[in-house]
ZAZA-316965 format. One line per field, with one value per residue (C-alpha): x negated, z, y negated; residue in three letters; residue number from 0. Coordinates in nm, 4 decimals. Layout:
BEGIN
X = (X, ...)
Z = (Z, ...)
Y = (Y, ...)
code = (ALA, ...)
pos = (NUM, ...)
//
This chain:
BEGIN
X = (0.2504, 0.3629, 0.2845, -0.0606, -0.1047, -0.0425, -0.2099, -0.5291, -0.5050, -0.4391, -0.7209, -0.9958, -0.9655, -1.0540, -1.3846, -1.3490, -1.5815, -1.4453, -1.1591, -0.7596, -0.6306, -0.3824, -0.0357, 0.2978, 0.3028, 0.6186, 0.7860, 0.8261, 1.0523, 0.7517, 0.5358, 0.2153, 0.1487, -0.2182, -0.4842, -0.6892, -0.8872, -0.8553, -0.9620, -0.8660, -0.6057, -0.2124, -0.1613, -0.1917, -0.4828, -0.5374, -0.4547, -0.5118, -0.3926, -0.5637, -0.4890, -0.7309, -0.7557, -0.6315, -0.8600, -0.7827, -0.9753, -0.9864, -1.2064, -1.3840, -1.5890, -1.8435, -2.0986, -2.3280, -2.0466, -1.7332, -1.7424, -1.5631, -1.5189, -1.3026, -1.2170, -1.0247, -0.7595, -0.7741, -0.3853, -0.5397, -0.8452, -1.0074, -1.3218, -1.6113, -1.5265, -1.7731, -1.9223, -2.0454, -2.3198, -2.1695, -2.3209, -1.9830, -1.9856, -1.5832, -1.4111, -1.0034, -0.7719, -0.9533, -0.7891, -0.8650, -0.7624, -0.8598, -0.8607, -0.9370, -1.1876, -1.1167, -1.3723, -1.2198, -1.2511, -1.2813, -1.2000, -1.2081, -1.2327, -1.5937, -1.7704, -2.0394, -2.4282, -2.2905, -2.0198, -1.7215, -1.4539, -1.5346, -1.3711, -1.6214, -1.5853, -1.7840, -1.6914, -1.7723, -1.7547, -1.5225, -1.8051, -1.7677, -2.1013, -2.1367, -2.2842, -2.2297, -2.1498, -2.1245, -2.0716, -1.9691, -1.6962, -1.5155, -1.7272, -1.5123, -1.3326, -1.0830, -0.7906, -0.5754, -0.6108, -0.3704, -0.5404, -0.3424, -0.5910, -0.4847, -0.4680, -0.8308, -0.9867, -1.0551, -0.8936, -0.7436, -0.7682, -0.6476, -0.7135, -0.6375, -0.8711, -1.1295, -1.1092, -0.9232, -0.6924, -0.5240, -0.5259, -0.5759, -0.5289, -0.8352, -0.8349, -1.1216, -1.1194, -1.3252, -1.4908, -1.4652, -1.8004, -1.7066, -1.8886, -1.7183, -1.6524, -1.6441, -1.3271, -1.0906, -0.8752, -0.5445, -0.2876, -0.3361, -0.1626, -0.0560, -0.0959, -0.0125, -0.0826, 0.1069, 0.0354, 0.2131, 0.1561, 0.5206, 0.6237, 0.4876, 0.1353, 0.2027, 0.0697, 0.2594, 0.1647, 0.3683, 0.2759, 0.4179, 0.4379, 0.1783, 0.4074, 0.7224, 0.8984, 0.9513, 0.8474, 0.7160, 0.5793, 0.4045, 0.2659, -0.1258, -0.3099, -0.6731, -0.6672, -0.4179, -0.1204, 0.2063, 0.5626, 0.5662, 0.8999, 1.0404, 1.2071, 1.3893, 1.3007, 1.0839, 1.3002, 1.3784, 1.1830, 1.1590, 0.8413, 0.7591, 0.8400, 0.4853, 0.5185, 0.3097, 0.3208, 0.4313, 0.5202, 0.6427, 0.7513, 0.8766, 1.1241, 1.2170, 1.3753, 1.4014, 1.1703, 1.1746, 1.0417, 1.0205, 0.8993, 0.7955, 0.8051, 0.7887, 0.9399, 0.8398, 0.9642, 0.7743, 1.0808, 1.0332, 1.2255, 1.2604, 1.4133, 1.4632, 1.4969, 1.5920, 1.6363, 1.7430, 1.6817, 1.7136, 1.9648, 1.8587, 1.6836, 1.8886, 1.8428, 1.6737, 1.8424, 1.8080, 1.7365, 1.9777, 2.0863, 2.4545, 2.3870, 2.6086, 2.5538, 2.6028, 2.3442, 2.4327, 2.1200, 1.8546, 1.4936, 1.3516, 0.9932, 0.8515, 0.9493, 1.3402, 1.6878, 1.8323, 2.1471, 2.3441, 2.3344, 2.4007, 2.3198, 2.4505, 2.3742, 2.1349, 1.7880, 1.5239, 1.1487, 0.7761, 0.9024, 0.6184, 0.8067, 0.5836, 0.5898, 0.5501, 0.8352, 1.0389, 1.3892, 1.4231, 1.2195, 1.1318, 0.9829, 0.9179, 1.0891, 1.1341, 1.5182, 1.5817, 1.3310, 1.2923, 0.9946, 1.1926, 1.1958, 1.4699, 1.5569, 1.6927, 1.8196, 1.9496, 1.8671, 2.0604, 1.9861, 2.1098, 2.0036, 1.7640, 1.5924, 1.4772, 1.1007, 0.9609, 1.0888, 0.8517, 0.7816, 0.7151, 0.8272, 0.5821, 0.2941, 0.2143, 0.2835, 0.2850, 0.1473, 0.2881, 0.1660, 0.2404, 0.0442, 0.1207, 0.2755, 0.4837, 0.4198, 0.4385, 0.1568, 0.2560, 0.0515, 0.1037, -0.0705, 0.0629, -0.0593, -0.1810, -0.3419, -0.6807, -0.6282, -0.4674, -0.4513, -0.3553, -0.1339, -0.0514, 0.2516, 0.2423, 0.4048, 0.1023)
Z = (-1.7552, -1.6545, -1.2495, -1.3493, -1.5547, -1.2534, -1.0233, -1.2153, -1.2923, -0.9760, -0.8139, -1.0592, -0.9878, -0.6077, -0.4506, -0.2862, 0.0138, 0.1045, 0.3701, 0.3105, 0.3520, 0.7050, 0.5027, 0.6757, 0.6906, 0.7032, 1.0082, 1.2229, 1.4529, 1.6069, 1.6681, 1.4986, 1.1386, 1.1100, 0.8201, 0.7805, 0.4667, 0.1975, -0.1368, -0.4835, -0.4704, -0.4836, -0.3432, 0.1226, 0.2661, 0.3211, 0.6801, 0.9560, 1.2846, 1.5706, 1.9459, 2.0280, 1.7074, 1.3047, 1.0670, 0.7436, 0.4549, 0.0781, -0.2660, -0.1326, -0.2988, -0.3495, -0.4976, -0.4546, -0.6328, -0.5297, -0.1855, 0.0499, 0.3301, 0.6697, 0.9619, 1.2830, 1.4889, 1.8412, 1.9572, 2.0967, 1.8479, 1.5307, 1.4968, 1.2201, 0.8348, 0.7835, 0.4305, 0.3402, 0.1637, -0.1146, -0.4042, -0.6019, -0.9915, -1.0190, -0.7198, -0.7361, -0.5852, -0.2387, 0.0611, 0.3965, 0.6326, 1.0084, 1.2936, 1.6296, 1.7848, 1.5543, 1.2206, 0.9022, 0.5763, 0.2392, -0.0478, -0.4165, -0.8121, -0.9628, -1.2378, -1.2217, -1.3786, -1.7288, -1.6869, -1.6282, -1.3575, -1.0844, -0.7239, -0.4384, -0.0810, 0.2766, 0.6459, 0.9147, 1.2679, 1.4971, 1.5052, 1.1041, 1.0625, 0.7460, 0.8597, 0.5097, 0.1732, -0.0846, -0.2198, -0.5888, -0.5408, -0.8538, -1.1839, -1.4574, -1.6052, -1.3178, -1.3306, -1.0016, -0.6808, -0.3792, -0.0187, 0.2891, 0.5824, 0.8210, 1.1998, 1.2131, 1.0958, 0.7253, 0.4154, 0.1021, -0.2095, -0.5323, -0.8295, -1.1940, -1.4629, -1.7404, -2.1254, -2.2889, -2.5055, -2.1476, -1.7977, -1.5137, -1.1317, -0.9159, -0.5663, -0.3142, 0.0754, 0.2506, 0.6285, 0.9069, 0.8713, 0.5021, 0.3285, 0.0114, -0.1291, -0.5221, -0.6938, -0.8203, -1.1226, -1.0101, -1.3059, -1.7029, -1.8362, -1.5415, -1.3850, -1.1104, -0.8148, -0.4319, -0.1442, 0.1483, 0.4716, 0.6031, 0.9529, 0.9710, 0.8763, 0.5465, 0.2456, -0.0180, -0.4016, -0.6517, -1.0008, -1.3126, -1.6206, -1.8718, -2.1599, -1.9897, -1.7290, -1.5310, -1.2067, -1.0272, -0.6430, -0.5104, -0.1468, -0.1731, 0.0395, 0.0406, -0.3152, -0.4503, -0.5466, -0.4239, -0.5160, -0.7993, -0.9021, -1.1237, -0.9541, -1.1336, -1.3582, -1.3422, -1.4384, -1.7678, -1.8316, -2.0940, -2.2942, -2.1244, -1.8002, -1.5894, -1.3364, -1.0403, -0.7830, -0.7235, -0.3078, -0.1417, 0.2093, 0.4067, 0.7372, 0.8667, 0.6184, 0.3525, 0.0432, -0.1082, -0.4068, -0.5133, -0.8026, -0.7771, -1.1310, -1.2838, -1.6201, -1.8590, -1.6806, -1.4017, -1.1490, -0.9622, -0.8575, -0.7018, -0.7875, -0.5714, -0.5868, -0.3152, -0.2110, 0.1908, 0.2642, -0.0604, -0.2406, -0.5490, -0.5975, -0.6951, -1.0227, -1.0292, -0.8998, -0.9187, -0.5261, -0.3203, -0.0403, 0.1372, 0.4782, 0.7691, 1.0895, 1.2829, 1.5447, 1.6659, 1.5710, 1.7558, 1.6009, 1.9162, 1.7715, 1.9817, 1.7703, 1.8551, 1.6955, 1.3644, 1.1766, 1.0158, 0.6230, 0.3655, -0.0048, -0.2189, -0.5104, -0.3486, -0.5043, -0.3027, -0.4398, -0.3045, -0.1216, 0.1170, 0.3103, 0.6277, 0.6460, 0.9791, 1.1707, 1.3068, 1.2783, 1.0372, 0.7221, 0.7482, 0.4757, 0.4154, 0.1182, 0.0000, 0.0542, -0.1160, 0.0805, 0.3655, 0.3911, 0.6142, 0.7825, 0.5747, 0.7942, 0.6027, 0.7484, 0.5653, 0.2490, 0.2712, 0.4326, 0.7512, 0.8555, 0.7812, 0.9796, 0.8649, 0.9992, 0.8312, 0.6370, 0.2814, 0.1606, -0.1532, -0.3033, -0.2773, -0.5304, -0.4435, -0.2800, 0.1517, 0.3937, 0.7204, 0.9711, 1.2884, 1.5657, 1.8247, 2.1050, 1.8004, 1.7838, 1.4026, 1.1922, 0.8884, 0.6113, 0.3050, 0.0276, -0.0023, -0.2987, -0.1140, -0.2418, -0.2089, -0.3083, -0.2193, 0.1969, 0.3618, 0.5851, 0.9261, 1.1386, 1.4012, 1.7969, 1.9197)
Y = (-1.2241, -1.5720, -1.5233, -1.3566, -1.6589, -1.9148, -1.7258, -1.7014, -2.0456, -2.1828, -1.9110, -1.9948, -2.4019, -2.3559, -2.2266, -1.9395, -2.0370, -2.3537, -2.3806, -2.4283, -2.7660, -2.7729, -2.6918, -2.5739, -2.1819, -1.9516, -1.9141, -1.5380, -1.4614, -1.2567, -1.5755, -1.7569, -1.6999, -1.6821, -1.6437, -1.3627, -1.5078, -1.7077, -1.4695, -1.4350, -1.1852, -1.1067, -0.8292, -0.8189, -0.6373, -0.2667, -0.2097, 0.0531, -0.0176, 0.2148, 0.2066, -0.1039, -0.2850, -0.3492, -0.3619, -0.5438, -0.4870, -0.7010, -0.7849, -1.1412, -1.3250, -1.6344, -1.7982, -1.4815, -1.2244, -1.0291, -0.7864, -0.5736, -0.7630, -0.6455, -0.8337, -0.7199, -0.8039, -0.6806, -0.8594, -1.2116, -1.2737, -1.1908, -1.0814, -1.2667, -1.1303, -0.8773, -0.8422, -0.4647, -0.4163, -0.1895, -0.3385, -0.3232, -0.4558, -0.5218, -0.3175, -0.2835, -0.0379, -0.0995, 0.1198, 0.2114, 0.4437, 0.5235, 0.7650, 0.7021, 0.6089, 0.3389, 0.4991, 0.3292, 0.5233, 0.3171, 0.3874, 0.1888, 0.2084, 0.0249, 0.0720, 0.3217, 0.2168, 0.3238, 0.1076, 0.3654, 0.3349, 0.6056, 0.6692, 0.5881, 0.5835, 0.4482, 0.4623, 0.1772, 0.2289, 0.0537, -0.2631, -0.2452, -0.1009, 0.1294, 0.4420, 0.6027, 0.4652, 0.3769, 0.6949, 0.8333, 1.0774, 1.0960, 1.2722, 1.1166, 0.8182, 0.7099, 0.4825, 0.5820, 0.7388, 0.8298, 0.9156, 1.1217, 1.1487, 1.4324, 1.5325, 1.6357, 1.3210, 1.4564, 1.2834, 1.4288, 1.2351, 1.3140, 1.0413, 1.0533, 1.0396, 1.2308, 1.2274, 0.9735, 1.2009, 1.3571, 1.2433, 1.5172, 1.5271, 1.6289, 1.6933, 1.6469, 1.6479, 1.3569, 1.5220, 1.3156, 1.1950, 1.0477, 1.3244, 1.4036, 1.7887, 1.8579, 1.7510, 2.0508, 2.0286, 2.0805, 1.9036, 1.8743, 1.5627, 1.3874, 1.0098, 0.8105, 1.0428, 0.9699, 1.1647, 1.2084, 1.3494, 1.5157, 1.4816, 1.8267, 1.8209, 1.9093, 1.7216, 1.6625, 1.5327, 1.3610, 1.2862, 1.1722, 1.4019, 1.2218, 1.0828, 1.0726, 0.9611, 1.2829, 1.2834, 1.6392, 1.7378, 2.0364, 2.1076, 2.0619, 2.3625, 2.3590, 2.2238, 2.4397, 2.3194, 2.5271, 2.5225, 2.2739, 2.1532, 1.8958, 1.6646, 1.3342, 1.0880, 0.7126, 0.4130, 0.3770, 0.0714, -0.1688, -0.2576, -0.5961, -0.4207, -0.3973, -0.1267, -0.2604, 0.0717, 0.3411, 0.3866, 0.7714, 0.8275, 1.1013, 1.1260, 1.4683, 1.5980, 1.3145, 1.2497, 0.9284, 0.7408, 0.3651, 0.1998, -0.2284, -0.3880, -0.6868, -0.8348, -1.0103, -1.3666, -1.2849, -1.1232, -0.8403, -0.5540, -0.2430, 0.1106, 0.4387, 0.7934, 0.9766, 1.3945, 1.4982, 1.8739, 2.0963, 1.8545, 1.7627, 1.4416, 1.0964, 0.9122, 0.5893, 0.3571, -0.0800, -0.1277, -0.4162, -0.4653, -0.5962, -0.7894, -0.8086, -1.0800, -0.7913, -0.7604, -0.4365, -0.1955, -0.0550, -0.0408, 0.1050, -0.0519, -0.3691, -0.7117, -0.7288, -0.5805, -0.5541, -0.6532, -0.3580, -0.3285, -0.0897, -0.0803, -0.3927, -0.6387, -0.8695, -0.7858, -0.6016, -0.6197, -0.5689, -0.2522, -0.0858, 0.1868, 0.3455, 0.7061, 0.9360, 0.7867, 1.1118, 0.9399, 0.6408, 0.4884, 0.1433, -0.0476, -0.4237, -0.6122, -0.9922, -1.0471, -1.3765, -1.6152, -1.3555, -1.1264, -0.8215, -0.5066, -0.2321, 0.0475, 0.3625, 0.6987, 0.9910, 0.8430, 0.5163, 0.1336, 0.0629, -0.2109, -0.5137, -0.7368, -1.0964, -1.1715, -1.4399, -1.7461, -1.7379, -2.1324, -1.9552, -1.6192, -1.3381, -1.3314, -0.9330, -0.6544, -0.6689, -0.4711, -0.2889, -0.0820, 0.0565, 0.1411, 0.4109, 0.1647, 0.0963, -0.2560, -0.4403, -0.5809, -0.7318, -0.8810, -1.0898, -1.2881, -1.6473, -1.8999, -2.2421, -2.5896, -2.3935, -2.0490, -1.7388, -1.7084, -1.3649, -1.3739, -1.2005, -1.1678, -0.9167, -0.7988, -0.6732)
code = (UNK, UNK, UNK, UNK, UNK, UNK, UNK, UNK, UNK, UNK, UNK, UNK, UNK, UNK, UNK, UNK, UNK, UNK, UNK, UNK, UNK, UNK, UNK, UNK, UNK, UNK, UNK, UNK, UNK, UNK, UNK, UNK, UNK, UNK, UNK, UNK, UNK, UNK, UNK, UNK, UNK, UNK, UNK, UNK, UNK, UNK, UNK, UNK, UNK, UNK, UNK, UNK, UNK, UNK, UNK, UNK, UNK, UNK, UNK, UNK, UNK, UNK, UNK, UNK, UNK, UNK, UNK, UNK, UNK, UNK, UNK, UNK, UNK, UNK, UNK, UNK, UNK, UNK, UNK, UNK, UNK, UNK, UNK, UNK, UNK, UNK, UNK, UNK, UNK, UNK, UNK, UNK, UNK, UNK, UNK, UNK, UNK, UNK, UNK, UNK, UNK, UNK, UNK, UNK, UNK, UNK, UNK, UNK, UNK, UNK, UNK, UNK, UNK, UNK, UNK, UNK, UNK, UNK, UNK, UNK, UNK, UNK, UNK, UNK, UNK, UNK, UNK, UNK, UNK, UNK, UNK, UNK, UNK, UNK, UNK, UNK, UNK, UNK, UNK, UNK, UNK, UNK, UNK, UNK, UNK, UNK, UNK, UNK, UNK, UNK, UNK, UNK, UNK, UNK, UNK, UNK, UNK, UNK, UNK, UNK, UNK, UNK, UNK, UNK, UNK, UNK, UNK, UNK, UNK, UNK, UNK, UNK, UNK, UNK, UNK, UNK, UNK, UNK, UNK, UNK, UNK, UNK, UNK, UNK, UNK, UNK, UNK, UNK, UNK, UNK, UNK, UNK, UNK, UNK, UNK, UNK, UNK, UNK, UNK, UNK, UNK, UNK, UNK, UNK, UNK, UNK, UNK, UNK, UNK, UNK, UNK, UNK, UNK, UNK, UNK, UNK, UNK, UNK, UNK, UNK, UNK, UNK, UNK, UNK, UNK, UNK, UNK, UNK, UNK, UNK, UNK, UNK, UNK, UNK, UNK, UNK, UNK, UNK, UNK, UNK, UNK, UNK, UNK, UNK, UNK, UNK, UNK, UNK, UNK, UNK, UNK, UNK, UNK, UNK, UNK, UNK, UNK, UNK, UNK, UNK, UNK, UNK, UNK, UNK, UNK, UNK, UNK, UNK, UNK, UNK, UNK, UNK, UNK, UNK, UNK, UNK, UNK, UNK, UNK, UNK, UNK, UNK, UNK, UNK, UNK, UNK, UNK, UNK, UNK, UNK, UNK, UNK, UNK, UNK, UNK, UNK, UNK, UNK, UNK, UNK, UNK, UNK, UNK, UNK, UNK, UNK, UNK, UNK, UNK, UNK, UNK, UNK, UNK, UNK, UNK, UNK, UNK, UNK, UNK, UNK, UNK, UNK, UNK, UNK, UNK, UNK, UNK, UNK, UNK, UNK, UNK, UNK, UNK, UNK, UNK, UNK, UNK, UNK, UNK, UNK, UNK, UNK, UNK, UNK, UNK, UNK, UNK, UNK, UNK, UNK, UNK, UNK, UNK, UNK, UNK, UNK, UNK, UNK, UNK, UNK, UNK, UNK, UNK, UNK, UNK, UNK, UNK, UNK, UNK, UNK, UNK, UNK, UNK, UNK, UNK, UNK, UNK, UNK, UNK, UNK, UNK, UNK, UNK, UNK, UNK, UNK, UNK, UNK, UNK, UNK, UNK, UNK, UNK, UNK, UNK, UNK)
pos = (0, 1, 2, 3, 4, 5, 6, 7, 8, 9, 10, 11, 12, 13, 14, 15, 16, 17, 18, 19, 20, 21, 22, 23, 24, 25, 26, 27, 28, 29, 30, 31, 32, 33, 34, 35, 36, 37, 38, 39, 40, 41, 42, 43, 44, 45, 46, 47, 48, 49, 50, 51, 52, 53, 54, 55, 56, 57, 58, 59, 60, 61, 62, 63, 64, 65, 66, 67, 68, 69, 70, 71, 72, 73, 74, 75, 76, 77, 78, 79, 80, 81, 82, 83, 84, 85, 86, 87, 88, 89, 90, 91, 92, 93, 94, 95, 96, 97, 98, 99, 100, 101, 102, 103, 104, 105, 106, 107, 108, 109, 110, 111, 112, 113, 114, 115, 116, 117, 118, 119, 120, 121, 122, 123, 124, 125, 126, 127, 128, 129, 130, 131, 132, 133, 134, 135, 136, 137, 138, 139, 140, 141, 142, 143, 144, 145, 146, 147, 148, 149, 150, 151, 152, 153, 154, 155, 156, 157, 158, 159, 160, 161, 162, 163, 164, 165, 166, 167, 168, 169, 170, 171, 172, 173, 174, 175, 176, 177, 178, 179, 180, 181, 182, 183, 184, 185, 186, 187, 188, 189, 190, 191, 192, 193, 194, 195, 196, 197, 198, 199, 200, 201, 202, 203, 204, 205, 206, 207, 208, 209, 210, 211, 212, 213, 214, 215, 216, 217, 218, 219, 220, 221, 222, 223, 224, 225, 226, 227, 228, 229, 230, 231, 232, 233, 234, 235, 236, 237, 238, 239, 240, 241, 242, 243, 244, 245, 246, 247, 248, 249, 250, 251, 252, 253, 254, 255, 256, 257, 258, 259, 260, 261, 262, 263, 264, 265, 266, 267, 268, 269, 270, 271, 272, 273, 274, 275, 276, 277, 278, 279, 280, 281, 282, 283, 284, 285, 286, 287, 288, 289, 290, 291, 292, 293, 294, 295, 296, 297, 298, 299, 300, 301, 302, 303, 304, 305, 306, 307, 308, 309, 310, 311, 312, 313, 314, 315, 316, 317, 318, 319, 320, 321, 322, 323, 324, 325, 326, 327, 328, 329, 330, 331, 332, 333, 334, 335, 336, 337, 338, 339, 340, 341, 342, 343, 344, 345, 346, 347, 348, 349, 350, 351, 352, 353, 354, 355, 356, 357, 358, 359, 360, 361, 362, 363, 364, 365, 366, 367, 368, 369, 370, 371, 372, 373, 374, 375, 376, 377, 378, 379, 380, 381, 382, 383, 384, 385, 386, 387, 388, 389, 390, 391, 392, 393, 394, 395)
//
C-alpha cells in the first residue's frame, strides 16, 4: 500500500541512531509535545500508566539489530531508553501491561529457532530490569494475540494460531510473577481474538468466525469459555481494503466494537458496532462525527472541557477507545488535522475534544491511557526529516 510504501522508503533512508533535525512539532492544548524516540515504526508505543510513572514500550533498532526498548515518564522527566536483552529475531505485535507497584508485563510475536512465529512474554521491574523473560508461551504457529490483565496482578492471554488449514483460539493465564500456564484450546476456526476486562471483573472474549465475517463473544472463566453467542457482523470490506485492528471496549453496561482500515489509496477509516444491556448488537457502521462550538461538556478527567457532538459525516479514523471508565467511553481519533479525545455514552458520541494540531496526518494507530488521578497520556507516531519520532502529549 502507497503509505507503507512512503513510510518504508522514507524509514529505510535515515539511520536509526542518529538524532532528528530541530523541526516544528504539533501543537496541544495540554502543553509541550515531546519525543519519546525516534524508531522505525507507525504505529505509537505500548503504554501503561501506573500511579508514579508511564512506561512506553517499542521495536528499536541500530546498527547492532532490532530490540525492545522502554523508557519512562515519571510527569517532569524521562528516564534513559532501556534496551532488554531479549534476543528477538523480528519481534511485532509488542504490548505491555502493568500493575502496581509499577511491574510491566511484555508481551510479543518472534520467530522461534525453527523459524515459526510464537507468543513470548518477560516482566521488568519498575527500574526496567527483566527479572524473567524471554519466555516461549505459545506451542504453535501464531499470528495474533489479545491480553486482559486482572485485579490480582495475573494476565489472561488468548492468541490465535496452529495448523495452517484452521486457525484456533488458546487461552493461557500469565501469574504475577510472569510465569506462564499451558495454553487450552478453547475455539476451532476462529481469528482475531479481543479481550476485555468488564467494569465488573469479568473477562470477556471476542473472535471472528474463521471465513466469514461474523463476529461472536463468550465470558472466559478459568479457561472455559461460557455463554457464547453470535453477535453481528465485520464490515463488509472490499479486496484492497487492509484491515489494520481490531479495538473492544466496555462501559457499564455497553459493549462496543471498532474496526481501523485502510484502502487501497492509502485513507483510513473507522467502523462500529455497538449492543447496551441485552439489545441486540448494531450493524457496522462507517464511523463520523458532527461538531458543535459548544463548550458545554464535562469530561471530569484532568486536561480541560469538551465541545458537544453527536454522530455525523466528517470521517473518524485511528480509533483507540479506553475501557474501565464506569460512566463514559473515550477513545482517541484523527478528526481532519486534529488528533482528539471522542467521548461516547449509551452507545452514541457526545462530545469531542480537539488536543493536538497534526503537521501531518497520522501514519498509525495512537495510544491513550489513563492513570488513576485520571490525568491523560497520549502517544503518537509522526514521520520527520529523520525518521519516524513518537510522540507524547500528556496532563500529568
Amino acid at each position: 500500500m502507497r503509505w507503507l510504501i512512503v513510510l518504508s522508503l522514507i524509514l529505510s533512508a535515515c539511520g536509526p541512531t542518529s538524532p532528528p533535525t530541530a523541526l516544528p512539532l504539533p501543537s496541544s492544548i495540554w502543553g509541550e509535545v515531546t519525543v519519546i524516540a525516534q524508531t522505525e515504526q507507525a504505529h505509537a508505543p505500548s503504554m501503561w500508566s501506573g500511579v508514579d510513572q508511564t512506561v512506553f514500550a517499542w521495536i528499536g533498532s541500530d546498527a547492532s539489530g532490532v530490540h525492545q526498548d522502554l523508557r519512562t515518564f515519571d510527569g517532569d522527566n524521562f528516564g534513559p531508553i532501556t534496551i532488554l536483552p531479549l534476543d528477538p529475531i523480528t519481534p511485532r505485535h509488542l504490548q505491555i501491561s502493568g500493575y502496581e507497584p509499577g511491574f510491566v508485563n511484555l508481551f510479543w510475536i518472534d520467530q522461534d529457532p525453527s523459524g515459526e512465529n510464537r507468543l513470548f512474554g518477560a516482566q521488568v521491574t519498575p527500574v526496567l530490569t527483566l527479572t524473567i523473560g524471554p519466555n516461549p508461551l505459545s506451542t504453535v504457529r501464531t499470528l495474533d494475540f489479545s491480553v486482559a490483565p486482572q485485579w490480582d496482578n495475573s494476565t489472561w492471554i488468548v492468541w490465535s494460531g496452529g495448523i495452517d488449514s484452521e486457525t484456533r483460539l488458546y487461552a493461557q493465564l500469565i501469574d504475577p510473577q510472569g510465569r506462564p500456564r499451558e495454553p487450552v484450546l478453547i475455539v476451532y476456526g476462529g481469528e482475531h481474538p479481543r479481550l476485555i476486562r468488564q467494569p465488573d471483573g469479568r473477562i470477556t472474549l471476542f473472535w471472528q468466525r474463521e471465513g466469514s465475517r461474523q463476529w461472536l463473544r463468550a465470558e472466559l472463566e478459568e479457561g472455559v469459555l461460557r455463554n457464547i453467542e453470535a453477535i453481528t457482523q465485520g464490515p463488509l470490506l472490499e479486496r484492497s481494503d487492509r484491515l489494520i485492528s481490531v479495538e473492544v471496549a466496555a462501559v457499564e453496561n455497553t459493549d462496543y466494537l471498532f474496526w481501523n482500515v485502510i484502502d487501497r489509496d492509502g485513507v483510513a477509516s473507522a467502523w462500529y458496532s455497538v449492543s447496551q444491556g441485552d439489545q441486540p448488537w448494531t450493524p457496522p457502521t462507517r464511523l463520523g462525527i458532527e461538531m458543535t462550538d459548544q463548550q458545554r461538556y464535562v469530561t471530569t478527567y484532568n486536561g480541560g472541557g469538551a465541545y458537544l457532538a453527536s454522530h455525523g459525516e466528517k470521517t473518524l479514523s485511528w480509533v483507540i477507545p479506553v475501557s474501565g471508565q464506569a460512566e463514559r467511553l473515550p477513545m482517541a481519533a484523527q478528526v481532519g488535522d486534529q488528533l482528539a479525545l471522542i467521548y461516547w455514552e449509551n452507545g452514541s458520541i457526545v462530545a469531542y475534544q480537539p488536543i493536538v494540531t497534526l503537521t501531518q496526518p497520522l501514519i498509525g494507530l495512537p495510544a491513550l491511557t489513563v492513570d488513576q488521578a485520571r490525568h491523560w497520556s497520549l502517544s503518537w507516531s509522526q514521520i520527520s526529516d529523520q525518521g519516524a519520532l513518537l510522540l507524547l502529549t500528556t496532563t500529568r
